[in-house]
N, C-alpha and C positions, 0 to 999 in steps of 0.2 A: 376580646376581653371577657364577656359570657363566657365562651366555651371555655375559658380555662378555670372559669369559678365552678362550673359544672363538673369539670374534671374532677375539681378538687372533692367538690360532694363525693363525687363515682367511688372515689378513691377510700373519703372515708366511710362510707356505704358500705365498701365491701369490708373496709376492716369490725366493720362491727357485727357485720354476719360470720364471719370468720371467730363468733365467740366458740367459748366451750358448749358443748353439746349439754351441759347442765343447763347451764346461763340460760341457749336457745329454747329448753325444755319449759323454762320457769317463764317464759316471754311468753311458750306459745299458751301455756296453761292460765296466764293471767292475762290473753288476750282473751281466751276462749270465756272467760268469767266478764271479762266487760263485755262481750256480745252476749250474752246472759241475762245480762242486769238490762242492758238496752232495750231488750226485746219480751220483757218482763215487764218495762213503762208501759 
């Protein structure tokens, strides 16, 4: 029963790295700004 809820994650996991390359760009850049701010506390 697990593994097929896991699957499910996997599944939608990969569909949302499968964004546009803008989208990804905008993710990584406003990842980059909260490890910024964190390490700025």
């Amino acid at each position: 029963m697990m593994e097929e809820e896991e699957l499910e994650f996997v599944e939608e996991l990969e569909a949302v790295l499968q964004l546009t390359p803008e989208v990804q760009l905008a993710i990584e850049q406003s990842h980059d700004q909260a490890q910024t701010v964190w390490r700025s506390c």
